[in-house]
N, CA, C and O of each residue as an XYZ file, in Angstrom:
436
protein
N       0.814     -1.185      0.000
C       0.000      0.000      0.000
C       0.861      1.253      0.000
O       0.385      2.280     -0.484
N       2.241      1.252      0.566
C       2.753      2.594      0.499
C       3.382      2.519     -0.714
O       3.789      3.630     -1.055
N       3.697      1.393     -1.735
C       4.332      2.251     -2.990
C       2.645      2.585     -3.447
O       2.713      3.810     -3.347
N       1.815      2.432     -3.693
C       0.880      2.632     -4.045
C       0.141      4.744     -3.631
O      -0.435      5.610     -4.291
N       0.521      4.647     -2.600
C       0.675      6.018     -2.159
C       1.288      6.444     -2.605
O       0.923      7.485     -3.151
N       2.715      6.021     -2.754
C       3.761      6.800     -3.406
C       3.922      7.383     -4.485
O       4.545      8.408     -4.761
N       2.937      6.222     -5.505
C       2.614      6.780     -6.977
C       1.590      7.654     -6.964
O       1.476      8.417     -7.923
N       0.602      7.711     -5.816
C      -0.413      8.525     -6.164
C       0.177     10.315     -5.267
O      -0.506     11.297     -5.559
N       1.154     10.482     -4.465
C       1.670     11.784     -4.817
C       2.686     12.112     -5.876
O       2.556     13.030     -6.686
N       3.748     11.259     -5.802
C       4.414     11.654     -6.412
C       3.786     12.465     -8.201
O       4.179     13.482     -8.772
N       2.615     11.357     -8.631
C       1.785     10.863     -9.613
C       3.140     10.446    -11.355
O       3.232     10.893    -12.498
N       3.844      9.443    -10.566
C       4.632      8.989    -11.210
C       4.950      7.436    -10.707
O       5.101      6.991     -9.569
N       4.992      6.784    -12.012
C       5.150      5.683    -11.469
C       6.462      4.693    -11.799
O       6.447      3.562    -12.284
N       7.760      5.621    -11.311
C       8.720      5.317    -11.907
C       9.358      4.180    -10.970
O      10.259      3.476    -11.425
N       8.891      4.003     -9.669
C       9.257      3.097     -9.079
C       8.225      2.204     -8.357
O       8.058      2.096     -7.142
N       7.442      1.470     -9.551
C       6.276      0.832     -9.919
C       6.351     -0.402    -11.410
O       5.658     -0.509    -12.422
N       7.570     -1.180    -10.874
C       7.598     -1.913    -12.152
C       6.262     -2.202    -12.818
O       5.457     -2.585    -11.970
N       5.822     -2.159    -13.860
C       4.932     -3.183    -14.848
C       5.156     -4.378    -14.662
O       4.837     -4.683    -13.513
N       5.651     -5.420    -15.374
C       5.468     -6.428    -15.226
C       5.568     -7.013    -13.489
O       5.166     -8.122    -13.138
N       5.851     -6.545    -13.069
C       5.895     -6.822    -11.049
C       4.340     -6.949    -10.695
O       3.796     -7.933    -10.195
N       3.685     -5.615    -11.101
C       2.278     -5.793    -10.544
C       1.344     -6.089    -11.779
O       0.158     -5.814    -11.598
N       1.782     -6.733    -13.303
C       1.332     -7.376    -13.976
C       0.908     -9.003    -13.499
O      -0.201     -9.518    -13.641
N       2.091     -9.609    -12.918
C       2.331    -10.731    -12.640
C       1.467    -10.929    -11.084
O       0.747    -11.896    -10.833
N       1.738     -9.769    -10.138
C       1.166    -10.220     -9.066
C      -0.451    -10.713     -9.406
O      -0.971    -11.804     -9.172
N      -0.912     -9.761     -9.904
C      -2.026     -9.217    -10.283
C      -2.817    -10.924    -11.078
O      -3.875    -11.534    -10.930
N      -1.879    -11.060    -11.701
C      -2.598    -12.337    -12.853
C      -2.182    -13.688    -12.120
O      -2.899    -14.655    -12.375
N      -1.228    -13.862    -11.332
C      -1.471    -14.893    -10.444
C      -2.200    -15.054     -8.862
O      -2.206    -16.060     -8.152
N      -2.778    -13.755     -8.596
C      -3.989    -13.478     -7.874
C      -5.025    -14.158     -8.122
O      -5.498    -15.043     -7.409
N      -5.649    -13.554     -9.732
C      -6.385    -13.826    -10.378
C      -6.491    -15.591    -10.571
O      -7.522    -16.254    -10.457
N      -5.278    -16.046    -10.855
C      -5.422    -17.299    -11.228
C      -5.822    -18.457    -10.159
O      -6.527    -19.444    -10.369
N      -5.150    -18.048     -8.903
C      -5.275    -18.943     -7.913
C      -6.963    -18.785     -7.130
O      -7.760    -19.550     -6.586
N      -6.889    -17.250     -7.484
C      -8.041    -17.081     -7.254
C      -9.504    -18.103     -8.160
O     -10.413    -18.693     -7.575
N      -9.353    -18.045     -9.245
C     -10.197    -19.183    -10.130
C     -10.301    -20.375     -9.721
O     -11.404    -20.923     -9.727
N      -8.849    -21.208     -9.154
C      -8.683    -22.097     -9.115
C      -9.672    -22.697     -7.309
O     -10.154    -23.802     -7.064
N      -9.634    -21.470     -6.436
C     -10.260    -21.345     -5.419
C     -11.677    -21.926     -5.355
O     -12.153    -22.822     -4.658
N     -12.446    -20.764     -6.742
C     -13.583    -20.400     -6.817
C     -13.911    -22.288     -7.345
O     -14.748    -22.881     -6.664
N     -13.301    -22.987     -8.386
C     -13.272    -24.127     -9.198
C     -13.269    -25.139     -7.834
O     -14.173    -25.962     -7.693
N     -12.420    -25.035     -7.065
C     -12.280    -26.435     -5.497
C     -13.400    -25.771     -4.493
O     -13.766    -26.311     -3.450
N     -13.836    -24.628     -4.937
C     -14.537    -24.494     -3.434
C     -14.137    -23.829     -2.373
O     -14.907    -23.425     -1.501
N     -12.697    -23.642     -2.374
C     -11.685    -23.170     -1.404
C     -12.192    -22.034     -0.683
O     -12.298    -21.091     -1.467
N     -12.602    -21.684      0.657
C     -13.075    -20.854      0.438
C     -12.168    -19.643      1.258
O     -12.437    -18.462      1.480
N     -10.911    -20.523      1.623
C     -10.077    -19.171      2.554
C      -8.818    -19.531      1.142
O      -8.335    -18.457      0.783
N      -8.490    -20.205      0.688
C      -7.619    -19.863     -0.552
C      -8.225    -18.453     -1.462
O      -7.533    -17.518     -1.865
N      -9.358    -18.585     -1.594
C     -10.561    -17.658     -2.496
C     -10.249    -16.227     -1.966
O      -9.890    -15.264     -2.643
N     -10.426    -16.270     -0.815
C     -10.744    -15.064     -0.079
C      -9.418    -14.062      0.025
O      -9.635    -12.878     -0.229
N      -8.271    -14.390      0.324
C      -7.161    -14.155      0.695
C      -6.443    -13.915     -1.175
O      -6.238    -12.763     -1.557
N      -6.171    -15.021     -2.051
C      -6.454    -14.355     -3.056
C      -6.804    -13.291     -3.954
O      -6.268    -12.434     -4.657
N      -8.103    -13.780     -3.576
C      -9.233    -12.904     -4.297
C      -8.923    -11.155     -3.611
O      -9.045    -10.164     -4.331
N      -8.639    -11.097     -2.571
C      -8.212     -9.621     -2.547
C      -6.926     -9.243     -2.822
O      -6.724     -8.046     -2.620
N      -5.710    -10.065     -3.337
C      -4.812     -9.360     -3.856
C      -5.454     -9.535     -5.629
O      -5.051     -8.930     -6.622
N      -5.883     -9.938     -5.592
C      -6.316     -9.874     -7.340
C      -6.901     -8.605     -7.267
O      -6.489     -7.815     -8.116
N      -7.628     -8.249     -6.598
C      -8.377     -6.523     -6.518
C      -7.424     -5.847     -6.262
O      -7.505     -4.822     -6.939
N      -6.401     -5.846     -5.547
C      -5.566     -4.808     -4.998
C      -4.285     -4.736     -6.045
O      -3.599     -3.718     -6.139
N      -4.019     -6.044     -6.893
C      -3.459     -6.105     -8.340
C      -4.119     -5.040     -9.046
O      -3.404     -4.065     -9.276
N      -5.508     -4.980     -9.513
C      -6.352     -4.659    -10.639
C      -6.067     -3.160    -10.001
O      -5.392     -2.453    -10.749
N      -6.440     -2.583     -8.818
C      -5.957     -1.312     -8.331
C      -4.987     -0.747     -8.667
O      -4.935      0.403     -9.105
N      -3.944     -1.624     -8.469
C      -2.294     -0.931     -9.131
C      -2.132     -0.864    -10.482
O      -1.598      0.052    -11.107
N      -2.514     -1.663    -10.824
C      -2.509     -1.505    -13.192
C      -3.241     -0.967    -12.900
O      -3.721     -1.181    -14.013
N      -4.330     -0.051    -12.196
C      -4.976      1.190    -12.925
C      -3.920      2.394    -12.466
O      -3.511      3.275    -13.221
N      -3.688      2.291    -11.546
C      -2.911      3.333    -11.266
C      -1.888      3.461    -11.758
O      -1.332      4.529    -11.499
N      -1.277      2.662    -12.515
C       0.074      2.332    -13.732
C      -0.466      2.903    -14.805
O       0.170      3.716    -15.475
N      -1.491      2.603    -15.041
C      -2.328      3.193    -16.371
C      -2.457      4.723    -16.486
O      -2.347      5.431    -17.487
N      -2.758      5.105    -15.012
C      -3.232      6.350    -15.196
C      -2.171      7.711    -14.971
O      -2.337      8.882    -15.310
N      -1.131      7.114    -14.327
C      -0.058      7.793    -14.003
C       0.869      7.534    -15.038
O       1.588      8.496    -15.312
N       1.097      6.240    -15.854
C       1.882      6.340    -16.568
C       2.714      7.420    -17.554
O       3.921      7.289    -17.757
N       2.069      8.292    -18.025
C       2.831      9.486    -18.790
C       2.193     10.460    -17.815
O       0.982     10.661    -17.716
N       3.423     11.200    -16.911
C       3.310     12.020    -16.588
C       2.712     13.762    -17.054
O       3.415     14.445    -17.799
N       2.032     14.035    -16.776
C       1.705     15.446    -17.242
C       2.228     16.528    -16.960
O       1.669     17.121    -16.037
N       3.359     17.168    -17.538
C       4.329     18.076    -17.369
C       3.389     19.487    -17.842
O       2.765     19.637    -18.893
N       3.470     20.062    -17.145
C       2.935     21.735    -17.558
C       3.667     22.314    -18.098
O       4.844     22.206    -17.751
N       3.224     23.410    -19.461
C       4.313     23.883    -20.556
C       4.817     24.615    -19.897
O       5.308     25.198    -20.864
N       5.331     25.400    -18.741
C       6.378     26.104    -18.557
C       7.580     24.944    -17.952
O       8.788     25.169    -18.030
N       7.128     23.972    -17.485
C       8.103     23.165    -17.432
C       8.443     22.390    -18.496
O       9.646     22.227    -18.697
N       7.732     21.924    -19.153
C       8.234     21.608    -20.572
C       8.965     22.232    -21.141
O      10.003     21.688    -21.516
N       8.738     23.574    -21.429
C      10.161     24.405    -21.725
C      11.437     24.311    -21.271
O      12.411     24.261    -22.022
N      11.510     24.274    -19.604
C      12.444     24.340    -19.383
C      13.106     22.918    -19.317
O      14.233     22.929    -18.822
N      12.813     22.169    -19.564
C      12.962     20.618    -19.189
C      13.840     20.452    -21.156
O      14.623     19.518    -21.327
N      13.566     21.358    -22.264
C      13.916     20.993    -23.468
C      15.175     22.516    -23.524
O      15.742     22.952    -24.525
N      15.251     22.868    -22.514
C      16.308     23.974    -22.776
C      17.479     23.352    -22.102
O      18.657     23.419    -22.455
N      16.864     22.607    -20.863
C      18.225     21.785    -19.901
C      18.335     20.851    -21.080
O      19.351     21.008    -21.758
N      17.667     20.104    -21.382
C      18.079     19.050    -22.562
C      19.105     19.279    -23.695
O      20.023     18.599    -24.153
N      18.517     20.685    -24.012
C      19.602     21.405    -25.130
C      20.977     21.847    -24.349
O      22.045     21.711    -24.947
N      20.958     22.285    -23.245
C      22.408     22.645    -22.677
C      23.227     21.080    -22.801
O      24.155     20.832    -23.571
N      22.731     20.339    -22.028
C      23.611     18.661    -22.598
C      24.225     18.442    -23.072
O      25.430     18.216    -22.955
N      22.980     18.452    -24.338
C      23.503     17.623    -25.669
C      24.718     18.737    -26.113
O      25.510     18.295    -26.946
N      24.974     20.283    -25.598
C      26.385     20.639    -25.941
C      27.316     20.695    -25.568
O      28.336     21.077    -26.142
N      27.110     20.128    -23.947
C      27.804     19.703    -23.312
C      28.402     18.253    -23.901
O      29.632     18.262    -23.967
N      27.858     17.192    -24.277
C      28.133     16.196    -24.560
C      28.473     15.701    -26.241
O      29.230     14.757    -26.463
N      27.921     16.342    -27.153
C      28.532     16.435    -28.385
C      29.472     18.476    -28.628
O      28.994     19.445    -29.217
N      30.298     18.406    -28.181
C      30.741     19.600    -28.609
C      31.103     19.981    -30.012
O      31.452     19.152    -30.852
N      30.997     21.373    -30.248
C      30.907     21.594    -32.308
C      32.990     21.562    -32.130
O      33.572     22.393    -31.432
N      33.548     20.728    -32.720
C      34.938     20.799    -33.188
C      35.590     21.716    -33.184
O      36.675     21.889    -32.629
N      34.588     22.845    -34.218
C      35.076     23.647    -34.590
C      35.453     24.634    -33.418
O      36.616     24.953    -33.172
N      34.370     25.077    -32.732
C      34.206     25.750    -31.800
C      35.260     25.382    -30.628
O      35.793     26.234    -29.917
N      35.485     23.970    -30.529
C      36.125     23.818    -29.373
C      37.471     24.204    -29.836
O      38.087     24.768    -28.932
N      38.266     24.074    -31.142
C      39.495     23.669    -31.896
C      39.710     25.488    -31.586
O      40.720     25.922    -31.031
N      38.912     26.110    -31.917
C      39.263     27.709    -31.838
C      38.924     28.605    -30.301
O      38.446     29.725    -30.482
N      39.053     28.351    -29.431
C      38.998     27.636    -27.542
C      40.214     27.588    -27.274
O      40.600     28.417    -26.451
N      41.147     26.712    -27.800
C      41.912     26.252    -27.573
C      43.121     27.150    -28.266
O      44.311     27.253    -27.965
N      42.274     27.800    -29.395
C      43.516     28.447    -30.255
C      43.887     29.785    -29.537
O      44.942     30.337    -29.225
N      42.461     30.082    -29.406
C      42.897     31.619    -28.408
C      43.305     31.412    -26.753
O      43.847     32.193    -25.972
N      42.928     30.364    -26.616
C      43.744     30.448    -24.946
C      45.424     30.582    -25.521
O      45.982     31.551    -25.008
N      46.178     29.904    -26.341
C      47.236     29.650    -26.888
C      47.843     30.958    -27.391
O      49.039     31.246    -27.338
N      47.007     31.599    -27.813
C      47.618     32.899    -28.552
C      47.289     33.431    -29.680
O      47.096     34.605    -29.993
N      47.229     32.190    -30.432
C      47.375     31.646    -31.789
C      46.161     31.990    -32.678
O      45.204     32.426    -32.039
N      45.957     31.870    -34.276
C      45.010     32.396    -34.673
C      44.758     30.776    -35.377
O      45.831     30.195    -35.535
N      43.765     30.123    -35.734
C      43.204     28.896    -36.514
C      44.076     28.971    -37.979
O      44.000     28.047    -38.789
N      44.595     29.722    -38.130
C      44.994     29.670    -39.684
C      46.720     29.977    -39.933
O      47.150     30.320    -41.034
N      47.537     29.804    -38.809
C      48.640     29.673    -38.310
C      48.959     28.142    -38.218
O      50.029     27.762    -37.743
């Protein structure tokens, strides 16, 4: 129940595997059938509410899944993105003539 909280402030569900509460969820379900099929009626029961409390979390995976960023943060979220990528691919050129004037030197020397 508290990652379950967790996704519903944060409203991200980045530490909310899929297949984790895919799987819980469908072998809930299954044992749960198998309950309902023998009769079982404390296998059923005990089950049968993590199969609901499965079906609870894939909605809340569902619904949180793409976060909803507001456009002023969207902006700024694609301007940090752009500082990066020049941080991390630098233009040659730019850097090669950086280097020329710390030196002294002119690019064509």
């Amino acid at each position: 129940m508290l990652l379950q909280k967790m996704v519903v402030r944060t409203k991200s569900v980045e530490y909310m595997p899929f297949f984790l509460s895919f799987f819980l969820m469908l072998n809930g379900g299954i044992w749960t059938l198998y309950a309902l099929l023998d009769s079982d009626f404390f296998l059923g029961i005990s089950n049968g509410i993590g199969f609901i409390l499965g079906i609870i979390q894939l909605t809340l995976y569902i619904i949180y899944m793409n976060p909803k960023v507001p456009k002023h943060l969207n902006i700024a979220v694609e301007e940090h993105s752009q500082q990066h990528q020049r941080l991390i691919f630098p233009n040659i050129d730019a850097h090669k003539s950086t280097d020329d004037e710390e030196r002294g030197t002119s690019p064509n020397e």
